[in-house]
MARVEX-979183 format. One record per residue (C-alpha): x, y, z; chain; residue number from 1; residue in one letter. Coordinates in steps of 0.001 Angstrom, whole numbers, always signed. Example, Ala and Ser with C-alpha at 12.3 -4.5 7.8 and 13.67 -1.06 7.14 Angstrom:
// MARVEX-979183
+---------+---------+---------+----+-----+----+
|       u |       v |       w | ch |   i | aa |
+---------+---------+---------+----+-----+----+
|  +12300 |   -4500 |   +7800 |  A |   1 |  a |
|  +13670 |   -1060 |   +7140 |  A |   2 |  s |
+---------+---------+---------+----+-----+----+
//
This chain:
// MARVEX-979183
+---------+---------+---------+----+-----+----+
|       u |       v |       w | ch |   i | aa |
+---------+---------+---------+----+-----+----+
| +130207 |  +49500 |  +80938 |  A |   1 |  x |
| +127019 |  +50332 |  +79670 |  A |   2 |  x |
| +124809 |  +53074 |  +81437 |  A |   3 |  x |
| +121316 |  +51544 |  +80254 |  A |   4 |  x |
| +120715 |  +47774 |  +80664 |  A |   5 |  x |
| +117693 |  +46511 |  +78895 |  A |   6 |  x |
| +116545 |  +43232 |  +79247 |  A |   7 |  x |
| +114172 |  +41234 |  +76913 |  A |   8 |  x |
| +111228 |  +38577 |  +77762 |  A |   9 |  x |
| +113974 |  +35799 |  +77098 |  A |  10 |  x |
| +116485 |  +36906 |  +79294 |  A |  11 |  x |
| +113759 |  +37325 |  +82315 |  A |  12 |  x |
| +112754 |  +33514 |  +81771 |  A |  13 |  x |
| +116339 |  +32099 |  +80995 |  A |  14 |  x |
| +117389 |  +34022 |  +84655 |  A |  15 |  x |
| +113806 |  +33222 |  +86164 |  A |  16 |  x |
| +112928 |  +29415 |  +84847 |  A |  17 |  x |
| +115287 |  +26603 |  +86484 |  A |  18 |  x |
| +115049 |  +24391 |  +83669 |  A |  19 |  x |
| +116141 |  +26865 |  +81049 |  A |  20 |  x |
| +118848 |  +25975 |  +78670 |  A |  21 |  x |
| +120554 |  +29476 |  +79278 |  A |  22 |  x |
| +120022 |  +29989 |  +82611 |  A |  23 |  x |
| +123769 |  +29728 |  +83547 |  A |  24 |  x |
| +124534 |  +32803 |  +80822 |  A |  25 |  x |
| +121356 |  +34573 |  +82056 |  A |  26 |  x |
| +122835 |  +34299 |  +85762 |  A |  27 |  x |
| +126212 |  +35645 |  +84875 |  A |  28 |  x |
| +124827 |  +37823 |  +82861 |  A |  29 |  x |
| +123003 |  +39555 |  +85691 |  A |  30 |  x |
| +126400 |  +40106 |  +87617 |  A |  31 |  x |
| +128169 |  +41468 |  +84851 |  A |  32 |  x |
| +124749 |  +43902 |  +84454 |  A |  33 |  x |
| +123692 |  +44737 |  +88002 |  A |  34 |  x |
| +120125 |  +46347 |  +87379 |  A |  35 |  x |
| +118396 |  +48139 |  +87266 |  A |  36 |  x |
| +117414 |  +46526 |  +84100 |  A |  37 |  x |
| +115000 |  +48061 |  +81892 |  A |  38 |  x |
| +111893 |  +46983 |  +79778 |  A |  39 |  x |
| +108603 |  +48307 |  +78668 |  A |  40 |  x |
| +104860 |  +46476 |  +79324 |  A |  41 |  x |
| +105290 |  +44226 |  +76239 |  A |  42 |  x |
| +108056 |  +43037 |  +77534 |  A |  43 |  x |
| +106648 |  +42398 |  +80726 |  A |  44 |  x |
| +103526 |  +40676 |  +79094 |  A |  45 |  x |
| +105890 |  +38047 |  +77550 |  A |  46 |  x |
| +107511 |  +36789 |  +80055 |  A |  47 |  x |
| +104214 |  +36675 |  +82707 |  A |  48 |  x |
| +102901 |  +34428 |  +80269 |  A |  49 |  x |
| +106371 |  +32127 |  +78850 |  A |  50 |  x |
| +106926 |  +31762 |  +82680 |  A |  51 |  x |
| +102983 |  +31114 |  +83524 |  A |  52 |  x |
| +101857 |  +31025 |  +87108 |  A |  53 |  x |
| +104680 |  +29010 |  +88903 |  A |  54 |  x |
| +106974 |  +32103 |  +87421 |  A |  55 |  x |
| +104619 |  +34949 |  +88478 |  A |  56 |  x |
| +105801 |  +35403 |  +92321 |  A |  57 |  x |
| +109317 |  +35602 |  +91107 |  A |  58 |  x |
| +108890 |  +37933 |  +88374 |  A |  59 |  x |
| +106681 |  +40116 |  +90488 |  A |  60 |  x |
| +109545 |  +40426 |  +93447 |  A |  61 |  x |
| +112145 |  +41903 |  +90227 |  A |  62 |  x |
| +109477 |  +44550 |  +89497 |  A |  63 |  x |
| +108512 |  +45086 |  +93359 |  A |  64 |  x |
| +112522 |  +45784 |  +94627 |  A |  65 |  x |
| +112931 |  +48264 |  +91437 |  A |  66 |  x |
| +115451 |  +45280 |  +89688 |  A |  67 |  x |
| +113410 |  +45720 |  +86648 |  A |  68 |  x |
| +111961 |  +49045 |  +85845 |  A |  69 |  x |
| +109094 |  +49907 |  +83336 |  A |  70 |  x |
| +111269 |  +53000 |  +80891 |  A |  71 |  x |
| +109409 |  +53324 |  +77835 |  A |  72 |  x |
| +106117 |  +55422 |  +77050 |  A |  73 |  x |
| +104463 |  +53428 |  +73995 |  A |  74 |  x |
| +101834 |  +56272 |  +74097 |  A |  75 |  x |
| +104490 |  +58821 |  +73410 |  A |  76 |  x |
| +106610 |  +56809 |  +70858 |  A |  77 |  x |
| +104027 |  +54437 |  +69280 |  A |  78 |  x |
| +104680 |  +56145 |  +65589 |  A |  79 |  x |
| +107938 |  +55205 |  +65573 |  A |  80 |  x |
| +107591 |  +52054 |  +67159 |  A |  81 |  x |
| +104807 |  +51117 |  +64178 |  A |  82 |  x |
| +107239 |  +52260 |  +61615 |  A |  83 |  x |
| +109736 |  +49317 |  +63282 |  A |  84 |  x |
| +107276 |  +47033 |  +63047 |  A |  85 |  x |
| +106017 |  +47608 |  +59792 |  A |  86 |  x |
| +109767 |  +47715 |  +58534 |  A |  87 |  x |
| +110241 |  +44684 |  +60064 |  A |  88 |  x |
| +107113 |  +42614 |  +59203 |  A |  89 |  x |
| +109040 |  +39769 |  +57543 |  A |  90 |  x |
| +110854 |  +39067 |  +60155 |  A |  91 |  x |
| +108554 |  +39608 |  +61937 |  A |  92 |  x |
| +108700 |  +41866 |  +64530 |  A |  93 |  x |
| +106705 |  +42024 |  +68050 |  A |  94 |  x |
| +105524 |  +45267 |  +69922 |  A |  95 |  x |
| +108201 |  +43981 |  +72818 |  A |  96 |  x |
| +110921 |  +44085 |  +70424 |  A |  97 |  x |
| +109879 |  +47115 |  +68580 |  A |  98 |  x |
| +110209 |  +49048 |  +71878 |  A |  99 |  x |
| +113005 |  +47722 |  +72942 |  A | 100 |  x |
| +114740 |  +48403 |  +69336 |  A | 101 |  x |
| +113127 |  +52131 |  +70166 |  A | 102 |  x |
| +114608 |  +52108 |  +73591 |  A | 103 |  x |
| +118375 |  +51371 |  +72349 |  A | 104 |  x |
| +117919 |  +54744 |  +70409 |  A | 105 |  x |
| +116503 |  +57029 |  +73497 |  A | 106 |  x |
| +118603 |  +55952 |  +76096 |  A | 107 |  x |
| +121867 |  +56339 |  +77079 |  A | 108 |  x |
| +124907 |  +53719 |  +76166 |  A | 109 |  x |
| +122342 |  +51158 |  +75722 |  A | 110 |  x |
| +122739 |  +47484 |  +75838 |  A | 111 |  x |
| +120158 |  +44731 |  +75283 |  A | 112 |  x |
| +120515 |  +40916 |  +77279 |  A | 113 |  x |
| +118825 |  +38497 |  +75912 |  A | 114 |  x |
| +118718 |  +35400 |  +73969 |  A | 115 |  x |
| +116648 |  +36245 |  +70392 |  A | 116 |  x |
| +118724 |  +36403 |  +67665 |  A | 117 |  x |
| +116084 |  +38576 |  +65889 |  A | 118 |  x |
| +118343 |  +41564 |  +67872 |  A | 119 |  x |
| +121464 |  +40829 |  +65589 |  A | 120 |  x |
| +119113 |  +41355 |  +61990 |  A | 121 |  x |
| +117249 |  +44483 |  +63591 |  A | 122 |  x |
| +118880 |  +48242 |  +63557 |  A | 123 |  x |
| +118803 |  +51135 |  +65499 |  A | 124 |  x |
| +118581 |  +54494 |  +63581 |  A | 125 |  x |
| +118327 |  +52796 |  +61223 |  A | 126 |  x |
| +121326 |  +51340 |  +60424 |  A | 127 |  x |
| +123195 |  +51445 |  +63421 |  A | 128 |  x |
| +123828 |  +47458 |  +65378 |  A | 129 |  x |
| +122017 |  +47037 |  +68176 |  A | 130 |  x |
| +124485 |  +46583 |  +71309 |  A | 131 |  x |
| +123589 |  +43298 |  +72144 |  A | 132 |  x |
| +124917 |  +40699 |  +74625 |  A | 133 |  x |
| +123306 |  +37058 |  +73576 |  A | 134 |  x |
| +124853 |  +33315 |  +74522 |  A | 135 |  x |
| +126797 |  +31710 |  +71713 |  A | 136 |  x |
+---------+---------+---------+----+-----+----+
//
């Protein structure tokens, strides 16, 4: 079982949004993964504003009970999140999925929820796979 759980914007709005087409993975995905799951800001920043207001209170209780926990310093690793991003610019890549890529590398037995398929192209260290659980 994995010792670091990180969770992207599109996991947080398939588990949080009613009408999403993946809620039913996102749901079991979150007992399989008990939190506490971990993101950085950017992350946070997407899915405030994919869920919009009707989303907010919900979103707000995960961060307020500790279920999702802010565990990346973007002031501490922004060079090598840049160098991500610029590696990545055809794809291309966003600041919430640069840290996250960054995150996989820092912290322990990582793995990544979510639903962008963007995860499977990136690498960590470089060339390592990014241990990633996504819907089929």
């Amino acid at each position: 079982m994995a010792q670091s759980v990180l969770v992207d914007a599109s996991f947080l709005t398939a588990l949080l949004r009613q009408r999403d087409a993946h809620r039913d993975w996102a749901a079991s995905q979150a007992r399989r993964f008990p939190p506490p799951w971990h993101v950085c800001e950017a992350v946070l920043s997407e899915a405030f504003y994919l869920l919009g207001g009707p989303g907010l209170p919900a979103l707000a209780r995960l961060l307020q009970y500790g279920t999702v926990m802010v565990s990346f310093d973007l002031g501490r690793k922004q060079d090598s999140v840049i160098r991500l991003m610029e590696k990545y610019a055809d794809v291309p890549m966003s600041l919430a999925d640069a840290c996250l890529v960054r995150m996989t590398e820092v912290m322990s037995e990582p793995v990544l929820l979510t639903t962008d398929a963007d995860f499977q192209v990136y690498r960590r260290h470089s060339r390592q796979v990014i241990p990633v659980v996504m819907p089929r």
